[in-house]
Backbone as a printed PyTorch tensor [residue, N CA C, xyz], in Angstrom:
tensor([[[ 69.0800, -33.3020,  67.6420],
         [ 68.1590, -33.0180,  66.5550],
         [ 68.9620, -32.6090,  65.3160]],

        [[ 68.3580, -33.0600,  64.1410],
         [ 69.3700, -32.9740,  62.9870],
         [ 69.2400, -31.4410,  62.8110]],

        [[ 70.1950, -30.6790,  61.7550],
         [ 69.9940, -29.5440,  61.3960],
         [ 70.4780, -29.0190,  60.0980]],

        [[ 70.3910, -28.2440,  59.5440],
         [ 71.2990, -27.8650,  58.1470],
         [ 71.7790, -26.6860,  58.0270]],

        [[ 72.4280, -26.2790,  57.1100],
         [ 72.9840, -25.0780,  56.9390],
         [ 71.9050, -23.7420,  56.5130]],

        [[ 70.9040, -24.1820,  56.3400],
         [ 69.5630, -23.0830,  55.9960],
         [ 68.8430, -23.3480,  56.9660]],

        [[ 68.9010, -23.8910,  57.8400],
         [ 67.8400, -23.4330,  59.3190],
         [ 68.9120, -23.3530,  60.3880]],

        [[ 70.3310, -23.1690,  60.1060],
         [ 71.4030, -22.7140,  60.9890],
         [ 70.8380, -21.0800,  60.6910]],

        [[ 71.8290, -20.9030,  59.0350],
         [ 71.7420, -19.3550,  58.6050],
         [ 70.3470, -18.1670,  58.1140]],

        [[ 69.0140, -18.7250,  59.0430],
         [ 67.8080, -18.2570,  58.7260],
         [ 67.5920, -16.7680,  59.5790]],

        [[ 67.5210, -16.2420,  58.5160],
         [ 66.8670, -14.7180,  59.2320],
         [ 65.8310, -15.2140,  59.7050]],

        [[ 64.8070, -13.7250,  60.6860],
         [ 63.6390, -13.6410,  60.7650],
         [ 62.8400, -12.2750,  60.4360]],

        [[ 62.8510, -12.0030,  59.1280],
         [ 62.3320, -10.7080,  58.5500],
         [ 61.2120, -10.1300,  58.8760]],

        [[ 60.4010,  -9.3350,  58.8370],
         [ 59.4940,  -8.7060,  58.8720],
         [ 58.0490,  -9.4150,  58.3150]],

        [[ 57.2500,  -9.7870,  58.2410],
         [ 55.9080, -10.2510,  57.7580],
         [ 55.3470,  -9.2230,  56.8030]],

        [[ 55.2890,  -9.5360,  55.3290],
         [ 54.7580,  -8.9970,  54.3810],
         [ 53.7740,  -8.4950,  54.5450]],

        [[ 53.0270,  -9.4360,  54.8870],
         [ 51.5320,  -9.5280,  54.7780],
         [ 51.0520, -10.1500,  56.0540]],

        [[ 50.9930,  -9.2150,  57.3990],
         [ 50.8170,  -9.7890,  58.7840],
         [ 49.4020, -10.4160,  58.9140]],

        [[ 48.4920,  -9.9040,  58.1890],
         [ 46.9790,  -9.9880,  57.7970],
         [ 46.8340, -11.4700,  57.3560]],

        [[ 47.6550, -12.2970,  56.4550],
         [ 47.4860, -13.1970,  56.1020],
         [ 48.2350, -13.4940,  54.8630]],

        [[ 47.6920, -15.3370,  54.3230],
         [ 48.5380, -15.2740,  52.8140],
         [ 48.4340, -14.0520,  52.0310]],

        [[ 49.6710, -13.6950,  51.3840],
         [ 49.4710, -12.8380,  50.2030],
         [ 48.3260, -13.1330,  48.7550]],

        [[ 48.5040, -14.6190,  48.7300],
         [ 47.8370, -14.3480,  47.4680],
         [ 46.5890, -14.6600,  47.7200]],

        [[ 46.2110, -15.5360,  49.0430],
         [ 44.5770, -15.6390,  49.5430],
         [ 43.8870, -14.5100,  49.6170]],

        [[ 44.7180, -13.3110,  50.2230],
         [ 44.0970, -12.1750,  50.2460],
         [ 44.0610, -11.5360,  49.0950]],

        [[ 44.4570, -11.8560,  48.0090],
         [ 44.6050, -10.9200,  46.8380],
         [ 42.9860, -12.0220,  46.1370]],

        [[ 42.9600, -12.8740,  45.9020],
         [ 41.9210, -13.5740,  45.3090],
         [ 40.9150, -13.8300,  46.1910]],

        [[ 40.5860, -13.5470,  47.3800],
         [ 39.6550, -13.8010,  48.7710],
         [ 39.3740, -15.3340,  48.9430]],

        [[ 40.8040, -15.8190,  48.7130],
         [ 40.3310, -17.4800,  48.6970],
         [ 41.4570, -17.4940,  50.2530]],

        [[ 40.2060, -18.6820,  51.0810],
         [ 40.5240, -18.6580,  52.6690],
         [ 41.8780, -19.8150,  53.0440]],

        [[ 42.4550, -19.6320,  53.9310],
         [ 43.5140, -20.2930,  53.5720],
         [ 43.1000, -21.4830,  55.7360]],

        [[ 44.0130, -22.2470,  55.6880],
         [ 44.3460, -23.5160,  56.8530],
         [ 45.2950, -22.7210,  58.0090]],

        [[ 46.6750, -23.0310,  57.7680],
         [ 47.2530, -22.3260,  58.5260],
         [ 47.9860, -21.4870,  57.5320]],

        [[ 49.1970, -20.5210,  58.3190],
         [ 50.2920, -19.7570,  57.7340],
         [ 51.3150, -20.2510,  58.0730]],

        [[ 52.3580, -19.4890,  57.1590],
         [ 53.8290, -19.7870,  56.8070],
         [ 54.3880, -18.4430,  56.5560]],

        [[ 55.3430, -18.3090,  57.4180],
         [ 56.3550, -17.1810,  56.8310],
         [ 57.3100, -17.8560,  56.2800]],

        [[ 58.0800, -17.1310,  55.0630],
         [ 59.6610, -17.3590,  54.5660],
         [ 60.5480, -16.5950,  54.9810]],

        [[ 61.7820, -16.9960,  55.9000],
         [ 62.8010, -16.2540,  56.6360],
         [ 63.7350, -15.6340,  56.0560]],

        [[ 63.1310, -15.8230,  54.2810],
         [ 64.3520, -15.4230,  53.4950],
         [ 63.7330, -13.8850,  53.3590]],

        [[ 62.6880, -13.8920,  52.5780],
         [ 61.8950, -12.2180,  52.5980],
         [ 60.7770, -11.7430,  53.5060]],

        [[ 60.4480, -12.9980,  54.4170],
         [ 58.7480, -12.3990,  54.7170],
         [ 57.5420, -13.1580,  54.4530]],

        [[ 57.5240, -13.3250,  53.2060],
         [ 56.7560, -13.8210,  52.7610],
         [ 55.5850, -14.4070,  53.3820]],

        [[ 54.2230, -14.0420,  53.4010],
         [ 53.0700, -15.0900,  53.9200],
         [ 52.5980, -15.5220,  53.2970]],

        [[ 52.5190, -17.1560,  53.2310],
         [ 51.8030, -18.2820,  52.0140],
         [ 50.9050, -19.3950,  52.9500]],

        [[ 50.2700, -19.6460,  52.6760],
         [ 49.4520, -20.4510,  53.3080],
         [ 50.1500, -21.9310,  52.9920]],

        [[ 49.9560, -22.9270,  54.2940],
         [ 50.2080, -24.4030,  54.5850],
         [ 49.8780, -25.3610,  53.7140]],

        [[ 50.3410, -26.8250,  53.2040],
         [ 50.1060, -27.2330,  52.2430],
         [ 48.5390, -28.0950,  52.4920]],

        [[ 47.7420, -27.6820,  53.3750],
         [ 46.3990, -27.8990,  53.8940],
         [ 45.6170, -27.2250,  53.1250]],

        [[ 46.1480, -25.8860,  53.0680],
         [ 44.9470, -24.6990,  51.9290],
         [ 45.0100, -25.4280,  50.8670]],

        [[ 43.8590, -24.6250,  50.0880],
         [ 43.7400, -24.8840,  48.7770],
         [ 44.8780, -24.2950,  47.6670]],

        [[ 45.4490, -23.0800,  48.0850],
         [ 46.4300, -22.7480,  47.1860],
         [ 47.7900, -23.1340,  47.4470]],

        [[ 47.8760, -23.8380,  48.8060],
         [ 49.5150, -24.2600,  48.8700],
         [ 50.4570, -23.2160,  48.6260]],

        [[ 50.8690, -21.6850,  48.8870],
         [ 51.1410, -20.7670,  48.4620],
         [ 52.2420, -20.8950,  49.1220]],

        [[ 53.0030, -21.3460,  50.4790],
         [ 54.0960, -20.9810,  51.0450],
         [ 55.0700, -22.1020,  50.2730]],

        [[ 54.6010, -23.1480,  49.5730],
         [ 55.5470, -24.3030,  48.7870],
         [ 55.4100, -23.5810,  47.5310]],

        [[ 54.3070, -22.9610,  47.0720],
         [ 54.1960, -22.5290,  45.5720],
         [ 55.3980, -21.3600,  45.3790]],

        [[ 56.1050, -20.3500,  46.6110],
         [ 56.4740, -19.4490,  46.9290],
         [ 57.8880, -19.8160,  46.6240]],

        [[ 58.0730, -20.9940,  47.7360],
         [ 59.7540, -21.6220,  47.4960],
         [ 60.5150, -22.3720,  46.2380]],

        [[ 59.0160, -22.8930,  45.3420],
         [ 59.3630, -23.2540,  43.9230],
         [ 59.6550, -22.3200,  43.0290]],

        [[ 59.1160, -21.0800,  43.1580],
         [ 59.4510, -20.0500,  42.6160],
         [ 60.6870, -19.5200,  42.4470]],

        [[ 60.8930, -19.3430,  44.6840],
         [ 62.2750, -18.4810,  44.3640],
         [ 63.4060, -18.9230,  45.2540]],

        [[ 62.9120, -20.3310,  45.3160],
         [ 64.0170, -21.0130,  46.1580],
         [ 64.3450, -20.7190,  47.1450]],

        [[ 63.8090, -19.6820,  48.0230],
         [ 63.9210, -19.4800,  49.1430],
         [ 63.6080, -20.8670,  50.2490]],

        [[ 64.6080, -21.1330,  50.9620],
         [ 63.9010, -23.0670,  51.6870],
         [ 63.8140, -22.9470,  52.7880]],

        [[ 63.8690, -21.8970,  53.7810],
         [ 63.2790, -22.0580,  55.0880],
         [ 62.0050, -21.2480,  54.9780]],

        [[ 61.1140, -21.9590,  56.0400],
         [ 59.2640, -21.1890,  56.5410],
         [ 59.8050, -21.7440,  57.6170]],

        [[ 58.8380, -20.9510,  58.6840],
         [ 58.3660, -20.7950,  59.7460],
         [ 56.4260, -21.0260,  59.9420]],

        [[ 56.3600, -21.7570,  60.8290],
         [ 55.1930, -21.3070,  61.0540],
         [ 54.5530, -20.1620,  61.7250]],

        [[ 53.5590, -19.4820,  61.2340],
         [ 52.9650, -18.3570,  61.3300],
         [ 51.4880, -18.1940,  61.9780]],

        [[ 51.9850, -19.3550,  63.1060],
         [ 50.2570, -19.7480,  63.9080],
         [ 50.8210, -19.4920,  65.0960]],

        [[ 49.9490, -18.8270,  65.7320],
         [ 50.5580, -18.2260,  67.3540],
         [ 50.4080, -19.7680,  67.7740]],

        [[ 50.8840, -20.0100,  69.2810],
         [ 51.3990, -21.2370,  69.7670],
         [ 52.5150, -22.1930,  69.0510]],

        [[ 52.6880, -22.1190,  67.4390],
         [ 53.5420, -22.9750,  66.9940],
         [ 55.0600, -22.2740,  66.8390]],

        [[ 55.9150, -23.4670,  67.3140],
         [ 57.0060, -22.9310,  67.7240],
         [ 58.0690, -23.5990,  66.3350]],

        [[ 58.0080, -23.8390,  65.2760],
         [ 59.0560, -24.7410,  63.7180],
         [ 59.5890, -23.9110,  63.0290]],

        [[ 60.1130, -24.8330,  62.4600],
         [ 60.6410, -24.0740,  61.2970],
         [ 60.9890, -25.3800,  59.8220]],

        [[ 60.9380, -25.0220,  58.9480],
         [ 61.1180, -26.5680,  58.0400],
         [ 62.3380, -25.7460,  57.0010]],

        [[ 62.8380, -26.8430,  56.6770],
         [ 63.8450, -26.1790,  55.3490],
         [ 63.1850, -27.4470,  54.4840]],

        [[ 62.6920, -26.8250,  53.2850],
         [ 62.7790, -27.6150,  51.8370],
         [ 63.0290, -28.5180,  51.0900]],

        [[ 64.8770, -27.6590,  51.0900],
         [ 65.6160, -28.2070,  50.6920],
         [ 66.6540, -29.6580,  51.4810]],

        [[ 66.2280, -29.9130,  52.4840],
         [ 66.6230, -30.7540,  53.1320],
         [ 65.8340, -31.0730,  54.2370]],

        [[ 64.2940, -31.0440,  53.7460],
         [ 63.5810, -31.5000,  54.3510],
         [ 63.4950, -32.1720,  55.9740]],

        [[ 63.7940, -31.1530,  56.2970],
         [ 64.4870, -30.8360,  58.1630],
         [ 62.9690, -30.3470,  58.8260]],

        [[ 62.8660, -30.6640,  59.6820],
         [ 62.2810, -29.4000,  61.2910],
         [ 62.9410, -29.2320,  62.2620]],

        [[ 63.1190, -27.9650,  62.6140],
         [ 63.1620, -27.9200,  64.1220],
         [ 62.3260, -27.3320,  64.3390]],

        [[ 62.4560, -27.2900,  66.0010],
         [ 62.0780, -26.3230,  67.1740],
         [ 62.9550, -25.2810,  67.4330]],

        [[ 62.2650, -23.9680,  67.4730],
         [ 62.7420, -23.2350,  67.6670],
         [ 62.4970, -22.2650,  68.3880]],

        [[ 63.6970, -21.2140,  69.2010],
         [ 62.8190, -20.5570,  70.5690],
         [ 62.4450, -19.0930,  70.3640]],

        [[ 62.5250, -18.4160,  68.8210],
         [ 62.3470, -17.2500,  67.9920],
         [ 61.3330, -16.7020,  67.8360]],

        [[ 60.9290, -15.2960,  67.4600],
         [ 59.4190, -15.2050,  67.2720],
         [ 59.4880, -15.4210,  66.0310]],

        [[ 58.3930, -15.5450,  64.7030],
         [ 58.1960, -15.8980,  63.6520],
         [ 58.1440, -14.4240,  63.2660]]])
């Protein structure tokens, strides 16, 4: 399986916002699935929601690995080199 140097060197930080997207919950707009960013935390919703918040997140601050943040799903994507793996980590 291919891999890169940002889903080699990916933390797994703490969850900002364990409750859900940050900014869904700040505007009460409902989100698809979740996404953590392994760089801070970050929770942004999947590019399924309406706000696209975990891509809106990485345009921001360049952070390029997420995780998914849906119990049963086991990924991880980098961005910047538009990779997945599998992975055997908790999110």
């Amino acid at each position: 399986m291919a891999t890169c140097e940002h889903l080699e060197g990916a933390d797994s930080p703490a969850p900002v916002t364990p409750e859900g997207c940050a900014e869904c919950l700040a505007t009460g707009t409902r989100w698809v699935h979740l996404r953590k960013c392994l760089r801070c935390g970050h929770i942004g919703c999947c590019d399924s929601s309406p706000g696209r918040h975990a891509t809106a997140h990485f345009r921001e601050t360049g952070h390029p690995v997420i995780v998914s943040f849906e119990p049963g799903e086991n990924w991880r994507w980098c961005y910047l080199d538009n990779l997945m793996d599998a992975h055997d980590g908790l999110a």
